[in-house]
N, C-alpha and C positions, 0 to 999 in steps of 0.2 A: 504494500500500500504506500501510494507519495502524496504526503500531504502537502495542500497548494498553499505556501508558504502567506503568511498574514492575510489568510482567510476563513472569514465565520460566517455564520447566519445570523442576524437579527428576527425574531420571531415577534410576532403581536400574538397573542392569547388571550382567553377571552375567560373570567370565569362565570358565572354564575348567583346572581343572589336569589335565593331562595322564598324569601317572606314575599315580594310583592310581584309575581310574574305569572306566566298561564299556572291552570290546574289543566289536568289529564283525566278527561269523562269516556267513557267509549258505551255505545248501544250496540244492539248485538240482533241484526239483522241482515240480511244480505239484498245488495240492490243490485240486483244484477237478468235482465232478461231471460237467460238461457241458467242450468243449473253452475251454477259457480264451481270449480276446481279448487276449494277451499286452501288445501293444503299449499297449492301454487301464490295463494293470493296473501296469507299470513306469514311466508319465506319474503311476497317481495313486499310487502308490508313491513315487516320490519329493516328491510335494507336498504328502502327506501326513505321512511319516514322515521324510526327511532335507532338510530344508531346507541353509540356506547356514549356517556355523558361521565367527564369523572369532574365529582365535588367534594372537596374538603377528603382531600387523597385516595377518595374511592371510586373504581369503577363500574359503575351500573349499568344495566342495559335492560329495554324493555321484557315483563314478564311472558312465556308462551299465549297469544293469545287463546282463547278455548271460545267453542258454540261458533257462529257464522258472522264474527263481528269483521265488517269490513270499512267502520267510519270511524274517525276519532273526532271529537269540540273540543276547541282549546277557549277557555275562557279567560279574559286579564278582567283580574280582580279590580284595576282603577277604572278602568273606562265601561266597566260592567257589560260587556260586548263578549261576544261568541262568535267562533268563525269557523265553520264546519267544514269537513275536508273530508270524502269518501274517494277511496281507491278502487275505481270504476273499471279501468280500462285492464284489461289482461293482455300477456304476451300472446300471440300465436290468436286471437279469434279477433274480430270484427270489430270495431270501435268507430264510435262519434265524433269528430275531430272536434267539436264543440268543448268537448270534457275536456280534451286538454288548457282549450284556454280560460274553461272555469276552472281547470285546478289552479293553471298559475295565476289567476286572478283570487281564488282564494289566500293562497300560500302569498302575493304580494299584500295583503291586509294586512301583515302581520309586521310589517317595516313603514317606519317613517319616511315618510316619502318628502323628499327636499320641493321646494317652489320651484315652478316653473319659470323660466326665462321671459320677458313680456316680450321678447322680439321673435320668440321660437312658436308658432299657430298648431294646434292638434295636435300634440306630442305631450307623454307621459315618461318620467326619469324615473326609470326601475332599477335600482342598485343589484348588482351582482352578489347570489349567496347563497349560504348554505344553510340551514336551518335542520334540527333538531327535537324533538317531544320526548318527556319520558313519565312516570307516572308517579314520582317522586316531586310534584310541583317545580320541574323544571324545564327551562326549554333554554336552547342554546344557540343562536344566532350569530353569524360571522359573515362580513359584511366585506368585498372587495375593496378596492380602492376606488375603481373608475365608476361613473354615472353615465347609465347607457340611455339615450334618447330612443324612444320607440315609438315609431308609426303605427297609431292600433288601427288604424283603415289597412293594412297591410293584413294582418291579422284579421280582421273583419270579413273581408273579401275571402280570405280561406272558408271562414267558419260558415259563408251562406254562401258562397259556389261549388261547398264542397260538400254535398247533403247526405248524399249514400256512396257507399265506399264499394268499390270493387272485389268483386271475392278474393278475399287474400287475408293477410294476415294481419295481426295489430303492428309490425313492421313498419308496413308500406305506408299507412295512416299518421302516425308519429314522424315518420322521414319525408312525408308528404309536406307535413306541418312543418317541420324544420325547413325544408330548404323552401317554403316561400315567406321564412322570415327574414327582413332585415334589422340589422342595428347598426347605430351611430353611434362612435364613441365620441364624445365631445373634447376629452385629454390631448387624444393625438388628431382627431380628425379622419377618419377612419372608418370605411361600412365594414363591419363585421358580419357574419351570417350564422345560424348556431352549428355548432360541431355533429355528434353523430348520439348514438345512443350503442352502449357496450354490450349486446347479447351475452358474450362470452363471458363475463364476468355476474352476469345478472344484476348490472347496475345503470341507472339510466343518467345521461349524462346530457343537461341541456344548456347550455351555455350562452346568451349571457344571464338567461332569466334565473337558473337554478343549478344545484352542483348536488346529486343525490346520494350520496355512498356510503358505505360501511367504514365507520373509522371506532377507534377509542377514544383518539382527544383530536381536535383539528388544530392546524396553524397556519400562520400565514406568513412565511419566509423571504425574505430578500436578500439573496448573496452578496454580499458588498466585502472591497478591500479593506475599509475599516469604518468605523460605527462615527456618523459623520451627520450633515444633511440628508443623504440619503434616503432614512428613511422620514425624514419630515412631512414630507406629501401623502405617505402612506397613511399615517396616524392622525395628519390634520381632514381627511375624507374621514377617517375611522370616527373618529371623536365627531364629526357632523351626524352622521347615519346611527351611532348608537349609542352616544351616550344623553338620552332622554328618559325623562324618569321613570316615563309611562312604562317602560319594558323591564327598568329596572337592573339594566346589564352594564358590566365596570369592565374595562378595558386595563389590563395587567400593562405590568412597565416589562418593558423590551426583557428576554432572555436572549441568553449570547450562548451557543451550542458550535462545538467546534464540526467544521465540516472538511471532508477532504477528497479525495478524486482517486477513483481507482486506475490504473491504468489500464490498454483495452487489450483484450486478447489478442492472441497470435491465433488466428484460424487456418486448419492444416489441411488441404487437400492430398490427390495420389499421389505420389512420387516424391514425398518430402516438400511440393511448393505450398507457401504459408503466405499470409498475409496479415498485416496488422491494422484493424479495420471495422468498424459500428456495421455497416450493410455490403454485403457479398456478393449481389446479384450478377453481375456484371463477371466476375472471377469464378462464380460455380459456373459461367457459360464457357469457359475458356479453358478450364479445368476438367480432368475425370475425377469423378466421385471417389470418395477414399476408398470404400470397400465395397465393388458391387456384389450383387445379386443376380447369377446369370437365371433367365427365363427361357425355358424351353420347353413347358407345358404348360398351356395357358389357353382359356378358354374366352372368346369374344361374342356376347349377347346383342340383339339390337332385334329392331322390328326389319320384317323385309322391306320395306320402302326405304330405308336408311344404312340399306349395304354399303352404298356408295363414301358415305361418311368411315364407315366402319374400316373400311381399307384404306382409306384416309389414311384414317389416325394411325394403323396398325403401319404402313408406310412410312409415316412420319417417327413416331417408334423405333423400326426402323434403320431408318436414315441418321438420326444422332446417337447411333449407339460409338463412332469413333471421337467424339465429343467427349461423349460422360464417361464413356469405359464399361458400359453396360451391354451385354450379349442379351439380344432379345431374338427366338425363335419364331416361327410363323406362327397364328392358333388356331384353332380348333373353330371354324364360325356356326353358330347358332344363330340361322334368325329363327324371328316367332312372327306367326301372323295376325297376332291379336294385340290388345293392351290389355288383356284383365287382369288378374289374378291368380286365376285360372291358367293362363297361359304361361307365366310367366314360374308355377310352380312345378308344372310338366315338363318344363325346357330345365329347372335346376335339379327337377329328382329323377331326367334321364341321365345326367351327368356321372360319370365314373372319381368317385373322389380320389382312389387310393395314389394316382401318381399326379393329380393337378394342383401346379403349385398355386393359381390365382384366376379368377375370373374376373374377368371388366364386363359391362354392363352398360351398355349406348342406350341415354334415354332424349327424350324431345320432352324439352321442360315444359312445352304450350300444354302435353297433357297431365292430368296426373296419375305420375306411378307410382305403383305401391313400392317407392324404394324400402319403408321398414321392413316390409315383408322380406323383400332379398338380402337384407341383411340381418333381417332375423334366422332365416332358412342359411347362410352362409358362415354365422356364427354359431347357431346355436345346434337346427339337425346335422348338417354336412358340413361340418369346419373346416372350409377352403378359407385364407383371405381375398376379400372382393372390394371392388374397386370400382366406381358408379362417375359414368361420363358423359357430360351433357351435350348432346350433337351440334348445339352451337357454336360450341367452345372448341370443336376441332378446326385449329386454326396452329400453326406451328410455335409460336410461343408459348402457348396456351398447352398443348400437348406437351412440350418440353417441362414442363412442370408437370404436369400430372408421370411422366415419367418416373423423374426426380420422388415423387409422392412414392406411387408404386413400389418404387427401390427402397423407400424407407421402409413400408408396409413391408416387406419380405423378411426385414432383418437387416440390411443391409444400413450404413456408415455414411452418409453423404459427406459430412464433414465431420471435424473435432476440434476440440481444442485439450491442452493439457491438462489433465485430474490427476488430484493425488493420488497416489499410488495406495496398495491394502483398503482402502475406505471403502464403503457399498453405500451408494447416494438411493435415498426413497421419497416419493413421492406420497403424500397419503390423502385422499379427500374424501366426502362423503355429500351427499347429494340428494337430495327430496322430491320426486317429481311431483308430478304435476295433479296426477291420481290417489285419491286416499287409497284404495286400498293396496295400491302400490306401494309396499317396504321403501325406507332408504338404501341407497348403495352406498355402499365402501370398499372402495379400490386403494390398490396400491399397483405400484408402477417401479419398479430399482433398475437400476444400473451394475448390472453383474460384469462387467467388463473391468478389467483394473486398471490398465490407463487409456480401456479403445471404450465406446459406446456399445453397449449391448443389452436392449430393452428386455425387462421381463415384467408380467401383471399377473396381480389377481383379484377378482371382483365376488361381491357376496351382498346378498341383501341384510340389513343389522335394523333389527331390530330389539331394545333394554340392552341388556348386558351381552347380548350374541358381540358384538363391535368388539370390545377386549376380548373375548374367544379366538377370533376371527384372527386379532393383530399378534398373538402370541404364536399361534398358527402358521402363518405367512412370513414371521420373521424367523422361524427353525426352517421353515422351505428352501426363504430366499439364501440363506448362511447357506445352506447346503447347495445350493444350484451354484452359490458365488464358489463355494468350494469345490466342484465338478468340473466349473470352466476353465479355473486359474491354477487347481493341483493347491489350492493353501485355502483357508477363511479371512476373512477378512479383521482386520485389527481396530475398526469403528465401524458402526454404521453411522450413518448422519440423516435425521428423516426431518421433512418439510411436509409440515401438516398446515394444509389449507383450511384455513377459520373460517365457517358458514355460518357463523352467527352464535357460538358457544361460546358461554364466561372463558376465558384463558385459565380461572382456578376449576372449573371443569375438564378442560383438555387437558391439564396439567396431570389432576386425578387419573386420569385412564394409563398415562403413562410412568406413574409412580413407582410402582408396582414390578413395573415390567424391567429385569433383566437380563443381559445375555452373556454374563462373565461365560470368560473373560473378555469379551469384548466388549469395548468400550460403546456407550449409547449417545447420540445429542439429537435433543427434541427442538425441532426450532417450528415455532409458531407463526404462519406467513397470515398476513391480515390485508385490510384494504384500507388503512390509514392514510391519508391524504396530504402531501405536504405541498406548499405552491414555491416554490423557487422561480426567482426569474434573473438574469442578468441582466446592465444595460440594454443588446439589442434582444432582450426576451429568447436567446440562444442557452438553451442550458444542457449543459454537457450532460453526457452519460457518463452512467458511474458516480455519480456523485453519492457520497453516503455521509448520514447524519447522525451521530452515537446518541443513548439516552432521550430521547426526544418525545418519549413519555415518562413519567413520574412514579413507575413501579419498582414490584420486588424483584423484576425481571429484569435481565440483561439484556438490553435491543436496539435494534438500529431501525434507522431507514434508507434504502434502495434507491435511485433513478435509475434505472436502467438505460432503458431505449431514450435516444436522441428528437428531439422533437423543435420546431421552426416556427416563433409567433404561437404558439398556445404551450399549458402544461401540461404534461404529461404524468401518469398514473405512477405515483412515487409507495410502494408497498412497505409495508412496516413488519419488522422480524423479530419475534422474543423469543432467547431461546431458554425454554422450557427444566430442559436438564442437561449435565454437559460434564461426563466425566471421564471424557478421553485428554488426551494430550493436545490437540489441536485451537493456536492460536485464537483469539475475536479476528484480528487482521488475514488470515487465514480462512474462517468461515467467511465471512464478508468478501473476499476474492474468490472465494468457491460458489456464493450465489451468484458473484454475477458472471465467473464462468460458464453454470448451466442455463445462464437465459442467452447462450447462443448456440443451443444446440438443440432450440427447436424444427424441426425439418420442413415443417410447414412454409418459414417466412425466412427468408434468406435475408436478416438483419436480426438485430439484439431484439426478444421481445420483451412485457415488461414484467412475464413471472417466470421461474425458474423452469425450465423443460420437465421435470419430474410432475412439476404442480399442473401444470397445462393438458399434460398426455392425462393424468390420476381424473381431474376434473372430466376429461371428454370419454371417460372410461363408466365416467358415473353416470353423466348424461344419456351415452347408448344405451345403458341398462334400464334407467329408468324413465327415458323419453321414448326409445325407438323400438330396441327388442321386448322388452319387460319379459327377460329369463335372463339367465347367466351363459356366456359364451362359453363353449367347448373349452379344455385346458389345452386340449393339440393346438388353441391358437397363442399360447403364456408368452412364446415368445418372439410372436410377432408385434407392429404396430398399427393392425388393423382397426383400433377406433381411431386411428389420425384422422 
């Protein structure tokens, strides 16, 4: 680790007074047209609206909610006013685009809103921010710097040209609504438009109106060479937007937290060529892949109107096999002459599993296909790995990566960078779908390779106490698999347990317990804590990490990872849990941001660790797509990428 010489963060923090701010009511009804997916709606219900709140050194976080409550009333005791807020809209079904802008127009009640400009006509100043409930009479409120001017005819014109929504998903409705916003920033002069919304994370992110996410404590950082004017503009906005009595909230004096800069990997393709480098793109095309994966039994699915594509791709395939270093054989083609279900389960259960290494699957995204199905049927009764291509996207860059995919899917190395040696990296997450009576999953994901990549998983549904069963289970498997591949066991394991919304003295509990002398154990706890860093031109390196940056009994840091240009990017927070190996903090902290380059998907640093990312989409398959557990002949592929 090099730290960047006379440099720290200035932090604004925000606490809390208690006696004169909302109270927390909640009714316990559901509004919702069609039958509600309960379980989906109280996961994003809380990651949404009640994160973790810490007061007077403790940290709280909202209790499970129970029965079909889907609304919460915050009431302030001065102004004797209520402001009701119902979480309407679901991921994946049909939405009002109306609701969005009564949510933000509720959730803007709750902020003092500065006067208007007399020279500025039709325009509303909606401060940038984050806001908080919890049921301990508190609410938490953080407030940007800048004051964003907003055209609500802009907004208007959505909400009644836009009456009925297109079959599709709550996606397209929310992204609809975002890109025909605009904002003004009045600071620089500046249209802004809002950013995107994070599926993968389960966090919805609208920018400039609102910042929704899972944290423990929030802050609001500014990198500077030393504590100066700098941040004066910051504080003097701060003190405008919240220090009014009505809400009751005190603006802390600046903490000074040391920060410093990791430096960036060396990424190692075939032949010993390396690069030292934040995004790859350009060098994976130039390069062969570290370790391929040769294919020479492999089966290609598509409808008969769509041959033509099919030999396309399989062509283009191919054609960049002296590129990447990948031997790819002719396959096997299967059209079908229908779209049902039906058809599509006669074409996979005439198939001969015993020597096919992989099937791909040509579909035309206009209709729809039962993709879960085929990959229910390819994980769960016939465990091939399979591989799902959408006919539009055969085009030769576009194939080039699915390639690259493919080869990961097998087992195969595209890239690496340097891991320590004896250590066994795990990945651990657990996951809620969408179905009550669908269990949670719990996966795990490790790295059995010693200093190369070599994915292994296991998935289970956990329900009570099944989860530690499950983990004491999987950790005697994976030692022994690590011991099969390398001739030794491994001298640490080091596991990254993705936080979905459990107390950290919860998580902590489950891993008490568990030993694996003589091997050494470290629990590190990965969370979705927010921190906003910005430099002069808003350029903030990756790599940047911040030590202690909450106020626990835990030892933790915070992460930037990925690189990002004019906006902030997703800063993750690490506590680690237990830690009784030999291995440095300076050492684990260059080991996380080691593994967030060796996700295969994105040829760039992403912004969680490859362990946490693969475990996460492991969980999702089980309990969004298949709902069973995939065969074990697939442990050690990477077939939910």
């Amino acid at each position: 680790m090099h730290n960047s010489p006379n440099t720290f963060a200035t932090i604004n923090a925000f606490t809390v007074n208690s006696n004169n701010v909302f109270e927390y009511t909640a009714s316990f009804s559901a509004n919702l047209d069609l039958p509600a997916k309960v379980t989906f709606l109280k996961r994003y219900f809380s990651s949404v609206g009640c994160p973790y709140i810490q007061n007077n050194n403790v940290v709280y976080t909202l209790e499970t909610l129970s029965g079909k409550n889907l609304s919460i009333t915050l009431h302030n005791r001065k102004l004797q006013s209520d402001v009701l807020m119902t979480m309407r809209f679901v991921r994946r079904r049909k939405l009002d685009v109306a609701l969005v802008g009564k949510f933000m127009e509720n959730i803007c009640d709750l902020i003092s809103i500065p006067e208007v400009r007399n020279n500025v006509a039709q325009t509303t100043i909606v401060p940038k921010f984050v806001y908080s409930v919890h049921n301990g009479h508190n609410i938490l409120i953080c407030i940007d710097s800048c004051y964003y001017e907003v055209q609500p005819e802009n907004i208007n014109d959505v909400i009644c040209r836009y009456k009925k929504l297109r079959k599709g998903y709550c996606e397209s409705a929310l992204n609809f609504f975002l890109n025909k916003s605009y904002i003004y920033c009045d600071i620089d002069g500046k249209i802004y438009r809002h950013e995107s919304i994070d599926w993968e994370t389960d966090s919805v992110v609208l920018r400039p109106f609102r910042v929704s996410v899972t944290f423990d404590h929030l802050h609001f950082a500014k990198l500077v060479p030393s504590f100066n004017e700098s941040s004066t503009l910051l504080r003097d906005n701060l003190k405008k937007l919240i220090t009014n009595k009505i809400f009751g909230l005190n603006v802390t004096e600046c903490t000074k937290v040391s920060a410093c800069l990791l430096p960036q990997e060396i990424v190692t393709f075939a032949d010993g060529v390396s690069y030292t480098c934040t995004s790859w793109n350009e060098q994976m095309r130039n390069n062969e892949v570290l370790s391929p994966v040769e294919l020479w039994c492999w089966v290609m699915i598509y409808e008969a109107k769509d041959e033509h594509f099919a030999r396309k791709c399989v062509k283009i395939m191919q054609e960049i096999q002296e590129n990447t270093g990948i031997r790819i054989g002719g396959p096997l083609y299967l059209p079908i002459k229908g779209d049902t279900k039906a058809d599509y389960v006669n074409v996979l259960s005439a198939i001969e599993t015993k020597e096919v290494q992989l099937i791909v699957v040509l579909v035309n995204e206009s209709l729809n296909k039962p993709k879960n199905l085929i990959k229910r049927m390819c994980f769960v009764k016939y465990p091939i790995p399979c591989h799902i291509i959408r006919a539009k996207n055969v085009q030769y860059d576009e194939i080039y990566d699915e390639t690259l995919r493919i080869n990961a899917k097998l087992g195969a190395s595209l890239w690496s960078v340097s891991l320590p040696r004896f250590k066994m990296i795990c990945g651990i997450d657990t996951y809620v779908g969408f179905d009550r009576k669908t269990p949670p999953a719990c996966s795990l994901v490790a790295n059995l390779g010693d200093d190369t990549v070599q994915w292994y998983s296991k998935v289970a549904f956990c329900e009570g106490d099944s989860f530690r069963r499950y983990i004491k289970e999987w950790f005697v498997d994976i030692v022994q698999k690590y011991k099969e591949l390398n001739g030794y066991p491994p001298t640490e394991v080091i596991v990254y347990h993705t936080n979905n919304g459990l107390p950290t003295q919860e998580i902590d509990t489950i891993y008490k317990e568990l030993r694996l002398d003589p091997i050494a154990l470290t629990i590190i706890l990965v969370s979705g804590t927010k921190i906003k860093i910005f430099e002069n031109k808003e350029i903030v390196l990756p790599g940047s990490i911040f030590n202690n940056v909450i106020n626990t009994n835990f030892l933790n840091f915070a992460l930037m990872s990925s690189a990002t240009c004019g906006s902030v990017p997703a800063t993750l927070h690490y506590t680690i849990l237990k830690h009784n190996g030999n291995t440095s903090l300076d050492v684990l902290q260059q080991l996380t941001y080691k593994l967030c380059y060796i996700y295969y998907k994105k040829m760039e640093v992403s912004e969680m660790p490859a362990p946490c990312i693969y475990a996460r989409k492991l969980s999702k398959l089980v309990t969004e797509k298949i709902f069973a557990i995939p065969s074990c002949n697939l442990d050690m592929y990477l077939y939910y990428m």
